[in-house]
N, C-alpha and C positions, 0 to 999 in steps of 0.2 A: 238533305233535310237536317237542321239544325239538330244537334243531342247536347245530355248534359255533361258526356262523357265521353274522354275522346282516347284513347288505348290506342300506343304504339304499334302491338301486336296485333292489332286491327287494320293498320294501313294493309297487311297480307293479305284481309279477308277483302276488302273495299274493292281492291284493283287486280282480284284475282291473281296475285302476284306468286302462288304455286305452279300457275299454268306458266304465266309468262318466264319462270324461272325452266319451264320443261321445254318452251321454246328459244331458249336462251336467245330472248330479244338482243339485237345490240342497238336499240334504241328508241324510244318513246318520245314523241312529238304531241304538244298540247297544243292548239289552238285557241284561246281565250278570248273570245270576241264581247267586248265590251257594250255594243250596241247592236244586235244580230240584224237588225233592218235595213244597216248600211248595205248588205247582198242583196238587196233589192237593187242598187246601183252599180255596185264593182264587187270583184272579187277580192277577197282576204287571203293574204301568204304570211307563216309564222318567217321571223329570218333562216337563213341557213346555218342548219348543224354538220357536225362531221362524223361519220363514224363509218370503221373500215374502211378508211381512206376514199369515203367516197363523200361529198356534199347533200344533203339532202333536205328538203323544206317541203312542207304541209298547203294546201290551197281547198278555199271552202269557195263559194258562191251555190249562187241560184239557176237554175235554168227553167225556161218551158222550151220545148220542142219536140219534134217529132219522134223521138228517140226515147220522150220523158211522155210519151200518148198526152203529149199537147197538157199537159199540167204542172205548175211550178212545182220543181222539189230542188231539194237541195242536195249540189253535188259536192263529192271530197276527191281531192287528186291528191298523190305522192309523187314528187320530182327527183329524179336521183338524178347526182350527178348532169345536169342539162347545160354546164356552162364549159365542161370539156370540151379539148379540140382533138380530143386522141379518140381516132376512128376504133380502137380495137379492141376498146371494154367491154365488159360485160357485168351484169349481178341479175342474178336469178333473184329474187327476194318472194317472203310470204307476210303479208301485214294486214291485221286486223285496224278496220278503222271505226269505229265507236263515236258515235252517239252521246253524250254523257247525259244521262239524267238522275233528276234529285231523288227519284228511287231508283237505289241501285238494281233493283233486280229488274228494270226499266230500261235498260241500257240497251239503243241500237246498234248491233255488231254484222258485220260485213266481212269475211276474208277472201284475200284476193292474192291467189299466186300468178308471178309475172316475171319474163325476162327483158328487163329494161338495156336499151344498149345506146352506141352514140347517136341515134337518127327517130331512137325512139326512147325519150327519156322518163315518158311523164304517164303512167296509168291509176284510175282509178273508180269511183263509181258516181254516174251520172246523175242517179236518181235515189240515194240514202232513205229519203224519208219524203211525205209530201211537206210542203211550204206550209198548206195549213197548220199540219201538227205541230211543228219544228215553234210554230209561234203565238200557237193555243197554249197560254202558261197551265191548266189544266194537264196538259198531260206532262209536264212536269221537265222539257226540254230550255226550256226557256226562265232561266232565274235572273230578277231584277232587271228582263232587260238583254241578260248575256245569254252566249252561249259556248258549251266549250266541245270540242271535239278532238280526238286521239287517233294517232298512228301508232300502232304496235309492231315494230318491225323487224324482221329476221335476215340476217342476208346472207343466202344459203351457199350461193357459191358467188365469190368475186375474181374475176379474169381479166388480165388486162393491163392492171395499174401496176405500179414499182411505189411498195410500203415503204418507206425512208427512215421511220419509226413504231413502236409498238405502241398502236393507237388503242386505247383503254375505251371500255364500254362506258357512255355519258349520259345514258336516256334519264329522263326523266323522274323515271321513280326507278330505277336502278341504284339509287346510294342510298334507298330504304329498304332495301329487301332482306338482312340482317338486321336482325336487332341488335346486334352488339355494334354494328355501326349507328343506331340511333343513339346509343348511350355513350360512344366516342363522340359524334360529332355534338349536340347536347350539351357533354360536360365541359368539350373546353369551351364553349360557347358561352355557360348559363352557370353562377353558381350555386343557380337554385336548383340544375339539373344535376349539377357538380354533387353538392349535398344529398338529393335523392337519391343519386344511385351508389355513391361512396362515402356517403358520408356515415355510415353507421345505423341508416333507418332499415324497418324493416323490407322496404322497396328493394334493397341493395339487390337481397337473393332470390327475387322472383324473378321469372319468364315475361312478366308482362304486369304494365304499373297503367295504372290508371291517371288520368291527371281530370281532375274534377272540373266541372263548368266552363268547357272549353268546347266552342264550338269543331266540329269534326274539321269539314269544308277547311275551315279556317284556319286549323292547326294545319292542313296540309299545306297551304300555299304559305304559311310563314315558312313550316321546314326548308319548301324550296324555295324559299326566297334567302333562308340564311345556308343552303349548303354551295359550294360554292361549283360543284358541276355540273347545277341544273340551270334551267334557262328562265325560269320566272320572275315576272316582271312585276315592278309596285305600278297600280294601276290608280286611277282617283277611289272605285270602290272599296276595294282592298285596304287602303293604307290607314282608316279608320283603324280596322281592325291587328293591321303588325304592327303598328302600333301599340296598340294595347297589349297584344301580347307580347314583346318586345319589353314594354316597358315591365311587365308582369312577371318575366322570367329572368330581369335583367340581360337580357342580350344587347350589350353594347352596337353589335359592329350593323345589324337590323335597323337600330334605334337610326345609325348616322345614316344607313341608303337610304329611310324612309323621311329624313329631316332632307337630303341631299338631293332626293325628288319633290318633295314642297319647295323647297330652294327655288330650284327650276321650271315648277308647274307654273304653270298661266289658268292651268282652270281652277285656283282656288282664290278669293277674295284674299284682299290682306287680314280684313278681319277674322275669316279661317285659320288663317296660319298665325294668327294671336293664339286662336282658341288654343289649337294644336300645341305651339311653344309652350303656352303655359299648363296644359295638365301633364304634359309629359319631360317641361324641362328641358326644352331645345332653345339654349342657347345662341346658338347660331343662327336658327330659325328666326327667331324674336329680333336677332339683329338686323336681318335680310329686313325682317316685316318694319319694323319702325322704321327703315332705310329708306323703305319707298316711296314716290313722291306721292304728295300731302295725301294720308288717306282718313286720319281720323276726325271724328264728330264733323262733318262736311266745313272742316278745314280749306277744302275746295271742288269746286265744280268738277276739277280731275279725278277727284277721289273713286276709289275700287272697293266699293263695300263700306258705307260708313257703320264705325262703330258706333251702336245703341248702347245707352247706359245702361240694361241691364247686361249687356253684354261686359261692359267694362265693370259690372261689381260684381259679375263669377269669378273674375281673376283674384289670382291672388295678389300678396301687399306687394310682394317684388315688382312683379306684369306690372301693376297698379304703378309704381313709382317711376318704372322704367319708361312708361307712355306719358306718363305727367311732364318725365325731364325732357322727352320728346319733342310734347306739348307746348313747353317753354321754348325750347330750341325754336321751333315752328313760330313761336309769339314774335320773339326778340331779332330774327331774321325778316319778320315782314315789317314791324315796326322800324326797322335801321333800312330797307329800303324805301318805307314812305318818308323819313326823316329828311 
């Protein structure tokens, strides 16, 4: 649920993150599914993570069958390690798999203790929730469309493997679970965070700072989009928003993944990726976008999005000048080959 206040020392209470510190998770798996209906078709797997030397990845789909009393719900699997060829491992593990909903105290949880070995890699629960609910936005599992779900994972015993190195805990919301690592990673990041926590205000010396008119949700997925051992991705939804924030706190290195994915997107019009270059100043972006063939004022029948004037008088005088020498370029090329 959106708020206007979104508190560092908060991420602790959100994700229950005193429990998960007593189960000394060694890893946190998000699933973010962008369109929850595609389980109606195929099943959804996050990529593969590593931790304690083992591989592991998240899997969502639908089922109906006999086992589900003949009604669709939706199931979560955890895979450890399934693509080893060494017969003689083992991991005991215990993981909570979660539900996430837009009230938190909303949240469907499931713990599942299991020994995963080479012949059996993959347990988890068939049946979470029914399908109805999962996609009644009413009961609040289903935002815009998405949906996101969690593996909270413990790995109690591991036997079997030869560690090569000292493989560090990567989960997810593990590099928020300190505050004073929110205010290390922050500062070199932001030197608006820089300021607020060293710069002399009184923020410096509190336990917990508030930062005003910031969506909750959305602070979190910026953090982990800028920390750099979690695994979140800029999605087309999302990038509105790191954006904005990004540009708001100054974070440089945010600014470039989110100009470095419209680079690349295909699902955004050019004249999107005007808009974008010009409120936030993505050079690069704005280069990409005038680059591409003919899009503006139906320039031509190939065009991706023709730009409307008023679209082209939001921009500012630079945009404005930059699309005009475009414009001419575009002019002075089709006239030299009717010539």
């Amino acid at each position: 649920m959106p708020t206007s206040i979104a508190s560092l020392s908060k991420f602790r209470d959100k994700y229950s993150l005193d429990a998960i510190d007593l189960m000394a998770n060694d890893l946190v798996i998000r699933l973010d599914i962008e369109d929850a209906l595609v389980l109606k078709d195929t099943s959804i797997d996050t990529k593969k993570f590593f931790a304690k030397g083992l591989h592991w990845k998240l899997r969502a789909k639908t089922e109906n069958s006999d086992r589900t009393g003949n009604e669709e719900k939706l199931s979560v699997y955890l895979f450890c390690n399934w693509e080893s060829e060494n017969p003689d491992w083992i991991c005991d593990w215990t993981t909570e798999f979660v539900l996430i909903n837009s009230d938190n105290t909303k949240h469907v949880t499931n713990t599942l203790e299991y020994q995963c070995k080479f012949d059996d890699s993959h347990r988890g629960f068939f049946g979470i929730l029914k399908w109805s609910s999962v996609i009644d936005e009413k009961e609040g599992f289903l935002v815009n469309g998405g949906l996101k779900v969690e593996a909270r994972i413990r790995a109690n015993k591991v036997a079997g493997m030869r560690f090569e190195k000292n493989f560090e805990s990567h989960g997810l919301l593990n590099a928020y679970r300190q505050y004073q690592q929110y205010r290390t990673i922050l500062s070199m990041c932001s030197p608006v965070f820089y300021s607020l926590f060293f710069g002399g205000f009184n923020e410096t010396s509190k336990e917990e700072v508030e930062i005003k008119e910031v969506d909750y949700d959305q602070f979190l997925d910026f953090l982990n989009v800028l920390h750099p051992t979690t695994f979140t991705e800029i999605l087309k939804r999302t990038v509105p928003y790191i954006l904005a924030l990004a540009d708001r706190f100054q974070v440089d290195t945010v600014l470039e993944k989110a100009e470095s994915y419209l680079i690349a997107s295909k699902e955004f019009e050019t004249a999107e990726k005007l808009a974008f270059a010009d409120k936030f100043r993505l050079n690069i972006l704005l280069a990409h976008a005038l680059s591409e063939h003919v899009f503006l004022c139906g320039c031509s029948s190939q065009a991706r999005g023709t730009l409307t004037t008023k679209q082209f008088k939001s921009f500012s005088s630079d945009t404005k000048a930059a699309i005009c020498e475009r414009l001419m370029e575009l002019a002075n090329k089709k006239a030299s080959a009717e010539s």
